[in-house]
VEXDREN-2710 file (C-alpha; in Angstrom, 1 decimal):
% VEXDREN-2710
k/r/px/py/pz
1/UNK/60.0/180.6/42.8
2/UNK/63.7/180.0/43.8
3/UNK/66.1/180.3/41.7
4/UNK/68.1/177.6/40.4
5/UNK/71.0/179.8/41.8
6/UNK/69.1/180.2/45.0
7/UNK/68.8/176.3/45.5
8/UNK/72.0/175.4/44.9
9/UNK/73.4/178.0/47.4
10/UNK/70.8/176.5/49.7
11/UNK/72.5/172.8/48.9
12/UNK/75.8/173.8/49.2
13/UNK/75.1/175.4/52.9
14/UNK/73.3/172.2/53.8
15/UNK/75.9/169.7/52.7
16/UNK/79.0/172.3/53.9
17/UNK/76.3/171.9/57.8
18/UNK/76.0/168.1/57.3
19/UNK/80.2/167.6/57.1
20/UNK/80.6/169.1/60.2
21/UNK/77.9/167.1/61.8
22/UNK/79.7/164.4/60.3
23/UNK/83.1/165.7/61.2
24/UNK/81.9/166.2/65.2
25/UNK/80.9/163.1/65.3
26/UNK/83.8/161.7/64.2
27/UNK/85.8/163.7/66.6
28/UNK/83.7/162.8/69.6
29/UNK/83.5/158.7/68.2
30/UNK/87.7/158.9/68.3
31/UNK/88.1/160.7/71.3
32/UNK/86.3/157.9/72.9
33/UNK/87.8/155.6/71.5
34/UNK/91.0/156.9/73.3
35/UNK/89.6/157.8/76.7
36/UNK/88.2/154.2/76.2
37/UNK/91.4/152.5/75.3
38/UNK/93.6/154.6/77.9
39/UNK/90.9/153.8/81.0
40/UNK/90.4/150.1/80.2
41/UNK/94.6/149.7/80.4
42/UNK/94.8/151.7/83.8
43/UNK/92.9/148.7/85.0
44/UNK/94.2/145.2/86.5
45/UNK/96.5/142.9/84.1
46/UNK/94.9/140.1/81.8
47/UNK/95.9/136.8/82.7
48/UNK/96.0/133.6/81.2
49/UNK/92.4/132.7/81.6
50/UNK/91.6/135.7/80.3
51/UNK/93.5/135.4/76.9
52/UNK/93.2/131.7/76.6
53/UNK/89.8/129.9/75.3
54/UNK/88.3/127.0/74.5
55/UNK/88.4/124.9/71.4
56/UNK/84.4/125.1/71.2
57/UNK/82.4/122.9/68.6
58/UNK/80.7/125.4/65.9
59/UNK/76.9/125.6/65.3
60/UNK/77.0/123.7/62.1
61/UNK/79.1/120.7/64.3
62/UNK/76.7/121.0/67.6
63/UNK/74.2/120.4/65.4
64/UNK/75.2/117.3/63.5
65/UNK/76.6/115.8/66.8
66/UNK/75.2/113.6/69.7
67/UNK/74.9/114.5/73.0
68/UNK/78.4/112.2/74.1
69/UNK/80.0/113.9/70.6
70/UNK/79.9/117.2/72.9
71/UNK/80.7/115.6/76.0
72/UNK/83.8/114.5/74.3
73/UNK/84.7/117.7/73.2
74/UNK/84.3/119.3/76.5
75/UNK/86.5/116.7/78.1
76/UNK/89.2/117.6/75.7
77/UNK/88.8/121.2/76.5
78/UNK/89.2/121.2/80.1
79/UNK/92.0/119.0/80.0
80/UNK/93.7/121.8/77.8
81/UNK/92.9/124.5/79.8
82/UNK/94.7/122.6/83.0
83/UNK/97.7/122.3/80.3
84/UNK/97.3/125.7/78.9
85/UNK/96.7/127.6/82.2
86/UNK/96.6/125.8/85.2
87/UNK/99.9/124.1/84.4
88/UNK/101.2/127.4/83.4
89/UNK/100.6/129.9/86.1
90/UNK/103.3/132.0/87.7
91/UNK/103.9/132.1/91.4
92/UNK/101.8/135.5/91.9
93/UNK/98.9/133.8/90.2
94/UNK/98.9/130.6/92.3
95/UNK/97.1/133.0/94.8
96/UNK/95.0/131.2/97.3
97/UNK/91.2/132.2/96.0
98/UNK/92.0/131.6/92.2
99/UNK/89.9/128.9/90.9
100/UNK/92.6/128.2/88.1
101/UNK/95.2/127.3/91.0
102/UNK/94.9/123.5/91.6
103/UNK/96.2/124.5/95.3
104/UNK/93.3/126.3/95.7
105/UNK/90.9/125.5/97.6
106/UNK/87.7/126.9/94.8
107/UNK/89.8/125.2/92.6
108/UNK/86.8/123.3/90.7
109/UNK/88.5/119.7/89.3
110/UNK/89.2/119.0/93.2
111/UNK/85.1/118.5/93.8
112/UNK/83.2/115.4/93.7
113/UNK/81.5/116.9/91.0
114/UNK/83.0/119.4/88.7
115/UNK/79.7/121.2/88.3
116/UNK/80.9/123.5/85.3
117/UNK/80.8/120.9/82.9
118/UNK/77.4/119.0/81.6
119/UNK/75.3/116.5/83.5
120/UNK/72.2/114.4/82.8
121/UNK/70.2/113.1/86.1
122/UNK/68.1/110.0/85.4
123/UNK/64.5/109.2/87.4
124/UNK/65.1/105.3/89.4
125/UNK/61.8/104.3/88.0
126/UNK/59.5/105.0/84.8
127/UNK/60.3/108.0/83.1
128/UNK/57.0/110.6/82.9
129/UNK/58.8/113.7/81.1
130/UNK/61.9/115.1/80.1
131/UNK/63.2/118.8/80.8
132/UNK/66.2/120.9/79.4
133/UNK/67.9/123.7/81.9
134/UNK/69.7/126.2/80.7
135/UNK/72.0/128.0/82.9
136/UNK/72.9/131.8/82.6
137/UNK/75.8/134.1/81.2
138/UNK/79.2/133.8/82.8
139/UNK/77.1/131.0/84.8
140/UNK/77.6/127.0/84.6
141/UNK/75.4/124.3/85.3
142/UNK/75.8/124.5/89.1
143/UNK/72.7/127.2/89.0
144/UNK/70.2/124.0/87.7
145/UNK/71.4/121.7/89.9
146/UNK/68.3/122.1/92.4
147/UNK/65.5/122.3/89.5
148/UNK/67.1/119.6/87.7
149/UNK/67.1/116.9/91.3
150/UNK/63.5/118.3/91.5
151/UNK/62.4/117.3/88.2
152/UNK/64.4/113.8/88.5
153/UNK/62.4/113.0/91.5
154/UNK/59.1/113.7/89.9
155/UNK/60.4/110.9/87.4
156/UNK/61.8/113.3/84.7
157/UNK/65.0/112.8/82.8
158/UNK/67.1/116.0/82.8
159/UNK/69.9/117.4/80.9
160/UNK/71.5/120.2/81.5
161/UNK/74.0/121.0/78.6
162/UNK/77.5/123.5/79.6
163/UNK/76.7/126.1/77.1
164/UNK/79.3/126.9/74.6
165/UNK/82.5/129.3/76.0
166/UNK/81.2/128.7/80.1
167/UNK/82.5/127.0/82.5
168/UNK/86.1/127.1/81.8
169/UNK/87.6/130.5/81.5
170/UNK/86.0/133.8/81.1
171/UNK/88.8/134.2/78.1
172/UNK/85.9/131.4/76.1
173/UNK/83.2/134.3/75.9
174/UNK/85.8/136.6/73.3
175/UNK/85.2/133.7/71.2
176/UNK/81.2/132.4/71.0
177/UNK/78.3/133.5/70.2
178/UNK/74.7/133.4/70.5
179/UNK/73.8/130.9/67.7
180/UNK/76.2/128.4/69.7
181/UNK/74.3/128.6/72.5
182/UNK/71.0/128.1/70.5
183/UNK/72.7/125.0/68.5
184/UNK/73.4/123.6/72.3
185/UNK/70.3/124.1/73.3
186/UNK/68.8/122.1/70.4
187/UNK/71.3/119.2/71.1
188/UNK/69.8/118.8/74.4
189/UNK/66.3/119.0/73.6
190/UNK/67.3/115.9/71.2
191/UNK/69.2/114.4/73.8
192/UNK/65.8/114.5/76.6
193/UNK/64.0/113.1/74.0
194/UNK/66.5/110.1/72.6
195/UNK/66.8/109.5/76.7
196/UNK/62.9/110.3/77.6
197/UNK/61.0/109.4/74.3
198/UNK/58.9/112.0/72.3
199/UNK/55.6/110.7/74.0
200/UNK/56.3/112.4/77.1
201/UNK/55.8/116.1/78.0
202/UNK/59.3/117.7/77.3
203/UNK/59.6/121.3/79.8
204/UNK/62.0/124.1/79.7
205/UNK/64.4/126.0/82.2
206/UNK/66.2/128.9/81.7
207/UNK/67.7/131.2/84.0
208/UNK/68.8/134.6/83.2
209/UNK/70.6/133.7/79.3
210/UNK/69.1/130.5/79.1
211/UNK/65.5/132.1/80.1
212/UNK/66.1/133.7/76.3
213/UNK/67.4/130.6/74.9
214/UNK/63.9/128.9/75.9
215/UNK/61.9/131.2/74.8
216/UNK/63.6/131.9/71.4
217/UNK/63.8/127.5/71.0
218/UNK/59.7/128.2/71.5
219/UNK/59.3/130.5/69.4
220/UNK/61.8/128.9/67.0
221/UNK/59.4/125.5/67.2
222/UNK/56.4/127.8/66.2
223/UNK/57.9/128.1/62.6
224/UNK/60.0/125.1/62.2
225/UNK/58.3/121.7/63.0
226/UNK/60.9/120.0/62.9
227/UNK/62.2/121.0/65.9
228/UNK/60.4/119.3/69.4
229/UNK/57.7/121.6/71.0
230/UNK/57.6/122.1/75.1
231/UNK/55.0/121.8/76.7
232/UNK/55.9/123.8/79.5
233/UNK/58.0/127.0/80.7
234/UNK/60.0/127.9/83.7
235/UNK/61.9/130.5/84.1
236/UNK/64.3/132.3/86.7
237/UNK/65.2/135.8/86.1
238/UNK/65.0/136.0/82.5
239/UNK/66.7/138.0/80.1
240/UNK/64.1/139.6/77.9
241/UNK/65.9/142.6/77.8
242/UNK/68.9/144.0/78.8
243/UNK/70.4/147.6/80.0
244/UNK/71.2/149.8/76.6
245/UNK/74.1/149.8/77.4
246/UNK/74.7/146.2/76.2
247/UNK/73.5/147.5/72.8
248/UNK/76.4/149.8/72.2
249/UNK/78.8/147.5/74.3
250/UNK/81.1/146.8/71.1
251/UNK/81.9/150.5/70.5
252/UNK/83.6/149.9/74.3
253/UNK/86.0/146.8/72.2
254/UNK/86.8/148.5/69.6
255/UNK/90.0/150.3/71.3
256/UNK/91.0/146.3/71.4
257/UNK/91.9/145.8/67.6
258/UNK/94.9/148.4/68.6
259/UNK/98.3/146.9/69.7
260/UNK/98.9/147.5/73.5
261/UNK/95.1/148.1/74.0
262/UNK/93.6/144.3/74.3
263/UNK/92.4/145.2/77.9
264/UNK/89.7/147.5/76.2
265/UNK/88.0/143.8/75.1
266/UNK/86.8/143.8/78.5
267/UNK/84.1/145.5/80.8
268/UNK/85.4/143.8/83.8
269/UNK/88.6/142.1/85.1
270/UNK/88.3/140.7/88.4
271/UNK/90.0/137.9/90.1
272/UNK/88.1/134.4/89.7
273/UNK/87.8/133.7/92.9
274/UNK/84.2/131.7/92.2
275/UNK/84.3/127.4/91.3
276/UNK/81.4/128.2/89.3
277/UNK/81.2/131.6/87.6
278/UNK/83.3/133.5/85.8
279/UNK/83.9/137.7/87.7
280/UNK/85.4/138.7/84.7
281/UNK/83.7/140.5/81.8
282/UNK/84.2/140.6/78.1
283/UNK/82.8/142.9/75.8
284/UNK/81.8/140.0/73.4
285/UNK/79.5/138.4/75.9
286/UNK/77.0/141.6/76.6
287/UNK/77.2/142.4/72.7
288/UNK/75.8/138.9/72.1
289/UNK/73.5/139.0/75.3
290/UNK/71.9/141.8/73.7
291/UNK/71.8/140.1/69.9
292/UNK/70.1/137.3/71.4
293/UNK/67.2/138.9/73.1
294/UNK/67.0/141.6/69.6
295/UNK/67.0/138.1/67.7
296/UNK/64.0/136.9/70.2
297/UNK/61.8/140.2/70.2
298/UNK/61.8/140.0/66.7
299/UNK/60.8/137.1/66.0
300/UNK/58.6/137.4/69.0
301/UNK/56.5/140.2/67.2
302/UNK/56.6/138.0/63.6
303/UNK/55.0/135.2/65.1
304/UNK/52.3/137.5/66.7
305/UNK/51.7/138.9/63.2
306/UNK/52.3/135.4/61.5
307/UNK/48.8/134.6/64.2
308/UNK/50.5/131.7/65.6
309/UNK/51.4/132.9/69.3
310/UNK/48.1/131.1/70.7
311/UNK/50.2/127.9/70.3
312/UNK/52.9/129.0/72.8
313/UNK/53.5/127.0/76.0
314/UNK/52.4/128.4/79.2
315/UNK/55.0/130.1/81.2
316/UNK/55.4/130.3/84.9
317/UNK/58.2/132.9/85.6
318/UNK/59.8/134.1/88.7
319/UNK/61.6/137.6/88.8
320/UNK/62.8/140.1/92.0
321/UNK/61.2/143.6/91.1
322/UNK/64.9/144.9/91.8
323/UNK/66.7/143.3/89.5
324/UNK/70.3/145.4/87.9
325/UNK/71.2/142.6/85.5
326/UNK/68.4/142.3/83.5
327/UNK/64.8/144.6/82.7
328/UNK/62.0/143.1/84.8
329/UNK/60.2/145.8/82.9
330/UNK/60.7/144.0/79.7
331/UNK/59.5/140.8/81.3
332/UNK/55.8/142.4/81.6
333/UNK/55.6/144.5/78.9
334/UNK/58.1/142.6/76.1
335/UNK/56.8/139.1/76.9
336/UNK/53.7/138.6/79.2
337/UNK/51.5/141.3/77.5
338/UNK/51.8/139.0/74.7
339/UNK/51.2/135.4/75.9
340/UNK/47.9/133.9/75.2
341/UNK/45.3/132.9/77.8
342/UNK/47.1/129.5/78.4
343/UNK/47.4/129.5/82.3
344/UNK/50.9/131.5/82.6
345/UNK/51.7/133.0/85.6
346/UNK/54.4/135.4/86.7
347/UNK/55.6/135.7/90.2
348/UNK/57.1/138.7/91.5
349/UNK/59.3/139.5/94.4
350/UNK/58.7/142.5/95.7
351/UNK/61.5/144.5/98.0
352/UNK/61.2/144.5/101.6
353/UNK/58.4/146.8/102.5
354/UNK/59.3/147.0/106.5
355/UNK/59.6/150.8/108.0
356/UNK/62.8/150.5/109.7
357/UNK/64.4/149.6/106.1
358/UNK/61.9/152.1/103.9
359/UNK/63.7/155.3/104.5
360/UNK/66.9/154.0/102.7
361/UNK/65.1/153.2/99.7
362/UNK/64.9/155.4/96.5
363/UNK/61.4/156.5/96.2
364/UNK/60.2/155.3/93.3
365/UNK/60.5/151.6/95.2
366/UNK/57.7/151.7/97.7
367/UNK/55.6/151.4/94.4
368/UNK/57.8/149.0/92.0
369/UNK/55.5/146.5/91.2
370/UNK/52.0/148.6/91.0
371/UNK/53.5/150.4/88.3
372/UNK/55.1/147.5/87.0
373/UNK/52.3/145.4/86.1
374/UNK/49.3/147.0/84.0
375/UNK/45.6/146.7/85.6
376/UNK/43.6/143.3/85.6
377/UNK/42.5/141.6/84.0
378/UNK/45.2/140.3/82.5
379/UNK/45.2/137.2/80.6
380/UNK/48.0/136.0/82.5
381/UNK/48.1/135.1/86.4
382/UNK/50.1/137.3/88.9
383/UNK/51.4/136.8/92.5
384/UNK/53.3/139.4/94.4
385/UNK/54.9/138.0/97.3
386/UNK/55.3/141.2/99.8
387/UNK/55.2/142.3/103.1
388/UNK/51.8/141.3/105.1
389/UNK/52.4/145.1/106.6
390/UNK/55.3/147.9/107.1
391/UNK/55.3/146.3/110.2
392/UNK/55.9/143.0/109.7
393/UNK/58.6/140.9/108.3
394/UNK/55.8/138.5/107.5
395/UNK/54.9/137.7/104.1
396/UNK/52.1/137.2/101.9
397/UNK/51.2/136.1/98.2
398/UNK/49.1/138.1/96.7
399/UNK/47.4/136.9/93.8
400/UNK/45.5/137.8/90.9
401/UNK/43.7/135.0/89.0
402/UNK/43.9/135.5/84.9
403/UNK/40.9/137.5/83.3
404/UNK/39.9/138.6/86.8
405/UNK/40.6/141.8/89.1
406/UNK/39.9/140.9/92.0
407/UNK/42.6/140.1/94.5
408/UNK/43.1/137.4/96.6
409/UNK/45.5/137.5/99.9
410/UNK/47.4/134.3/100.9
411/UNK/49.7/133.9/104.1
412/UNK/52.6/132.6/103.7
413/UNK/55.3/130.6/106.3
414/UNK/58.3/132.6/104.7
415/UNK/59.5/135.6/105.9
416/UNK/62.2/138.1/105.2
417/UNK/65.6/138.0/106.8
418/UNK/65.8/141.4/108.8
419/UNK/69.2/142.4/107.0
420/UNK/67.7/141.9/103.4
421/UNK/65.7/144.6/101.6
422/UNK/65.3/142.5/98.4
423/UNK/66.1/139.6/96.5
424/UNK/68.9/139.8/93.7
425/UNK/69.3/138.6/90.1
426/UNK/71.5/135.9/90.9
427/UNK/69.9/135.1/94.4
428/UNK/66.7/133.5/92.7
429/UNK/68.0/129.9/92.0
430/UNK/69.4/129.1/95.1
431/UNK/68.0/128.5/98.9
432/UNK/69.3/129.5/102.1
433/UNK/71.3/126.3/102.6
434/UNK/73.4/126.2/99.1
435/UNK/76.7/125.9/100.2
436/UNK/78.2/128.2/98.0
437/UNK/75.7/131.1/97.6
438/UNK/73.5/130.2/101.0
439/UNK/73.3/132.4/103.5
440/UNK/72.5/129.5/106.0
441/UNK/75.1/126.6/104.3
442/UNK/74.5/123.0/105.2
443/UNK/77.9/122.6/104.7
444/UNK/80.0/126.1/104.8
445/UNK/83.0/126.2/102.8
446/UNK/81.9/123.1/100.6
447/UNK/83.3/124.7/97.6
448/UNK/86.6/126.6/99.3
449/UNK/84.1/129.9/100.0
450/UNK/80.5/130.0/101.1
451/UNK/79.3/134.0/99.7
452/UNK/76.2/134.0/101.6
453/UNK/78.2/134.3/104.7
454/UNK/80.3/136.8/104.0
455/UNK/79.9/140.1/105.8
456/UNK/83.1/142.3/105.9
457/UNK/83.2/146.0/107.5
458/UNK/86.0/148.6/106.9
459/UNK/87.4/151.2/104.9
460/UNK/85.8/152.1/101.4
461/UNK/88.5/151.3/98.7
462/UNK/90.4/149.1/100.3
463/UNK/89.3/145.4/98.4
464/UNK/89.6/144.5/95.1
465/UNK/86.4/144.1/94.7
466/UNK/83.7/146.7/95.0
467/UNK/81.4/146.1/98.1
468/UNK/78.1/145.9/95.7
469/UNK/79.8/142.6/94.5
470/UNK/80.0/141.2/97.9
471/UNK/76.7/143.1/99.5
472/UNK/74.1/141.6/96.9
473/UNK/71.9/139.0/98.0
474/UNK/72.9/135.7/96.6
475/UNK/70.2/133.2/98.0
476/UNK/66.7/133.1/98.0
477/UNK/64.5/133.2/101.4
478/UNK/61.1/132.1/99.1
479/UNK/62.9/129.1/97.4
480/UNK/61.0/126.5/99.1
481/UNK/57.7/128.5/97.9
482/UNK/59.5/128.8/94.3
483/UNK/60.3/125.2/94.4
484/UNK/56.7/123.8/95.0
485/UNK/54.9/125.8/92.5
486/UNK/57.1/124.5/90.1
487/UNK/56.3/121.0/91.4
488/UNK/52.9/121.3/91.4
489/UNK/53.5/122.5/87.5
490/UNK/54.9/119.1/87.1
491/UNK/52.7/117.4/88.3
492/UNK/50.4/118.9/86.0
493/UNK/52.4/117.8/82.9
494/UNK/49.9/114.4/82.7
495/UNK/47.0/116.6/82.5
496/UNK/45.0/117.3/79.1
497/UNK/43.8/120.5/80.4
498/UNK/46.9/122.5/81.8
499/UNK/45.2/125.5/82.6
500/UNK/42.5/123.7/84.5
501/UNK/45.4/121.8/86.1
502/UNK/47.0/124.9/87.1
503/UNK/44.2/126.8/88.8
504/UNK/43.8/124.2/91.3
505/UNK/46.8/124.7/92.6
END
C-alpha cells in the first residue's frame, strides 16, 4: 500500500495540475473578454434607439392587468419613444431609410396602421373560436397579420398581443425577458376568451419566438388548470431550439459592464431601416431565446415522465429544411418524436431540387429531409413539399399518413420561382404579394421599401449590410397551400373527433 507520504505527494501534484487548468482557463476566459470588448467597439456607433427602452409592464403587473391595462401602457411608451428619440435625433441620423426618422418614408406612425403595436380583429357575425398569435423575436405583429384576417373570417376572434420590449426600439430587448413574454401571452389567452367565451375552441399561433411561447403556455396548461387549454396548434418556423451559440451568448456581454465597452451588449448593430423589425441585435435577446426554449424542453421531458403528454393539443407545423435561425432538427427530434397520436402533422419545405441549381448546393442538401425525419411509421403525419423531378420546377406534396409507411404523391399548382433554391426562416409567414417582404407586391413600396424586390449587383464590401441580409428569401411561394391547410384545420375546430376531422382533409 501507499504511503501516507506517497498520497499526499500524489494530492499535492494533482491540486498544483488542477491550478493551472484553472489558471489557463482564466487566461483564455480574459483574453476573450478583451478581443471581445475591442472587436464589438471597432463596429458602427450605438444610437439612440439603441440605448433608449421602453417602460415595459413586469410579469407580476401583465398578469394582474386587462387586456386595455397593456394597451394603455403601450400607448404611453411609444409616445415616449417619439419624445425620447424621434424628437431627438441629430441631422446624420435623420437619414432617409431610418424608421425612427418621422421624414422617412419606413417611418412606422405615418401608416394607416402602425402594425408594431397590438391589434384584436373581430368576426361580423357569431363568433365560433378564439385564437392567440404570437409573433417572433425582433418581430412585431405585422408577421400575424395574414393568419389572424384568416382566422377572423372563419368567424374567430383574434388577438395578437406586441410582446414585451418589440416593436419599438431594438434598445427594449437589453431590458425583457422571457417570463414577460410568457405573462403577455397569458393576458391574451384571457383576453380571446373574455372577447370569444370559454365554450369555444381557443387555437394557438406562434412563429419563430412565439412558436416556443405556445408550446411552453401548452405545456404550462398541462400542470396548472387554471390556466385555458388550446385545442389546437399552429406553428411557423418554431424555435425549439436554437444555434449553441445562443447558449454562451452572455459571455459575448460581459465586456459591456466595462466603461467605454457598452457596444459589446450587442451581436449586431445595423441601421433600422425595416417599419416592422428591429436589424439590430442585443446580446440579451439570444440569451433569453435560448432560456426560453431550455425552460420548455424541460418541462417538455417532466410532463412526459409526469404521463400527461397524451393530453397535448395536436400540432400542425410548417418549417423550410434550410432554416439558419433556428434547428429544424430540434423540431423532429426535440418535439414531434414526442407528441402523441392526436392527428399532428409537420410540413416540410424542402430546397429546390432542380439540376441547373444542384451543383451550388453543399452536399449534404440533396438529402436534408430523408435524414431529417426518422422512418414511418410515425405517430405523427408528414408532407414534404419537393420537386416533382430534377427536372422540373413543378412541385409535389408528398405525404405520409400517421402510423403508416407508405407514401402517397400529390401534385400540386405551386411551383418554385427559378431564382429561389429554398425557402428562408423569415420567408414562411408571408406570400408573394406582401408588400413589404413580397417578391410580387400588390402595392410596392406600401411601407417606404418592398424587400422582396430588391436585387442589387456590385462590388463585395461596399453596403452596410452584408448581401446574406438582402439575398435571403423573404416570402413564401407555397403560402396559399400553407394558408388552406390551416383553414381546413379550422374548420375542424367544431368537430369531436379532430383526428378524424383532419384525415379527411
Amino acid at each position: 500500500m501507499p504511503s501516507d507520504s506517497a498520497n499526499a505527494l500524489h494530492k499535492d501534484r494533482l491540486s498544483k495540475v488542477l491550478k493551472r487548468i484553472a489558471l489557463g482557463l482564466l487566461v483564455l476566459l480574459v483574453m476573450f473578454l478583451v478581443i471581445r470588448g475591442y472587436q464589438s467597439e471597432q463596429g458602427p456607433p450605438l444610437h439612440r434607439w439603441h440605448t433608449w427602452s421602453a417602460d415595459e409592464m413586469s410579469v407580476d403587473e401583465i398578469d394582474r392587468a386587462s387586456f386595455a391595462d397593456y394597451l394603455t401602457r403601450e400607448a404611453a411608451i411609444f409616445h415616449d419613444m417619439k419624445l425620447n428619440v424621434t424628437d431627438q435625433l441629430s441631422d446624420d441620423e435623420k437619414t432617409a431609410l431610418n424608421r425612427f426618422n418621422a421624414q422617412s418614408p419606413v417611418y412606422p406612425a405615418q401608416f394607416d396602421t402602425d402594425w408594431n403595436r397590438s391589434y384584436i380583429l373581430e368576426p361580423e357575425g357569431e363568433v365560433k373560436g378564439a385564437v392567440v398569435l404570437l409573433h417572433g423575436l425582433t418581430d412585431s405583429p405585422y408577421s400575424m397579420r395574414y393568419l389572424a384576417q384568416a382566422y377572423q373570417q372563419k368567424g374567430f376572434v383574434a388577438v395578437v398581443p406586441r410582446l414585451p420590449g418589440h416593436g419599438t426600439a431594438p434598445g427594449s430587448l437589453t431590458k425583457v425577458d422571457w417570463q414577460m413574454w410568457m405573462a403577455a401571452t397569458r393576458l391574451a389567452v384571457r383576453e380571446a376568451t373574455r372577447l370569444a367565451g370559454s365554450n369555444v375552441p381557443l387555437h394557438l399561433v406562434g412563429y419563430s419566438n412565439g412558436g416556443a411561447l405556445a408550446v411552453k403556455y401548452s405545456l404550462d396548461t398541462l400542470q396548472n388548470n387554471a390556466l385555458r387549454k388550446p385545442q389546437q396548434l399552429v406553428l411557423l418556423s418554431p424555435m425549439i431550439g436554437v444555434t449553441a451559440y445562443a447558449r454562451f451568448a452572455g459571455l459575448a456581454g460581459w465586456p459591456a459592464i466595462i466603461p467605454g465597452f457598452a457596444k459589446a451588449a450587442w451581436l449586431s448593430i445595423i441601421p433600422e431601416y425595416n417599419p416592422f423589425k428591429y436589424n439590430s441585435f442585443p446580446v440579451r435577446a439570444a440569451r433569453q431565446s435560448w432560456l426560453l426554449t431550455q425552460a420548455m424542453q424541460d418541462q417538455l421531458l417532466h410532463v412526459i415522465r409526469g404521463g400527461t403528454m397524451p393530453a397535448f393539443p395536436p400540432v400542425l407545423t410548417f418549417q423550410s429544411v434550410m432554416d439558419s435561425t433556428v434547428s429544424t432538427r430540434a423540431v423532429v427530434n426535440g418535439f414531434y418524436r414526442y407528441l402523441p397520436d392526436n392527428g399532428s402533422e409537420l410540413v416540410m419545405f424542402d430546397v429546390n431540387q432542380a439540376a441547373n441549381l444542384r451543383a451550388l448546393f453543399k452536399p449534404v442538401l440533396y438529402s436534408a429531409v430523408n435524414d431529417l425525419l426518422p422512418p414511418a411509421p410515425r405517430r405523427y403525419a408528414s408532407i414534404v413539399i419537393t420537386n416533382a423531378s430534377p427536372t422540373t420546377y413543378q412541385t409535389v406534396a408528398r405525404i405520409t399518413a400517421a402510423d403508416q409507411t407508405q407514401e402517397m404523391v400529390r401534385s400540386m399548382h405551386e411551383a418554385w420561382p427559378q431564382d429561389t433554391y429554398s425557402l428562408s426562416h423569415i420567408a414562411v409567414p408571408f406570400p408573394l404579394s406582401d408588400s413589404l417582404y413580397g417578391r410580387e407586391p400588390t402595392e410596392k413600396n406600401r411601407y417606404g421599401i418592398s424587400f422582396g424586390t430588391i436585387s442589387l449587383r456590385g462590388e463585395t464590401a461596399s453596403l452596410i449590410v452584408g448581401l446574406d441580409t438582402l439575398m435571403r428569401n423573404t416570402s413564401n411561394p407555397f403560402f396559399d397551400y400553407m394558408m388552406l391547410q390551416i383553414k381546413g384545420r379550422i374548420d375542424c375546430s367544431s368537430q369531436s373527433n379532430l383526428p378524424a376531422c383532419f384525415k379527411a382533409l
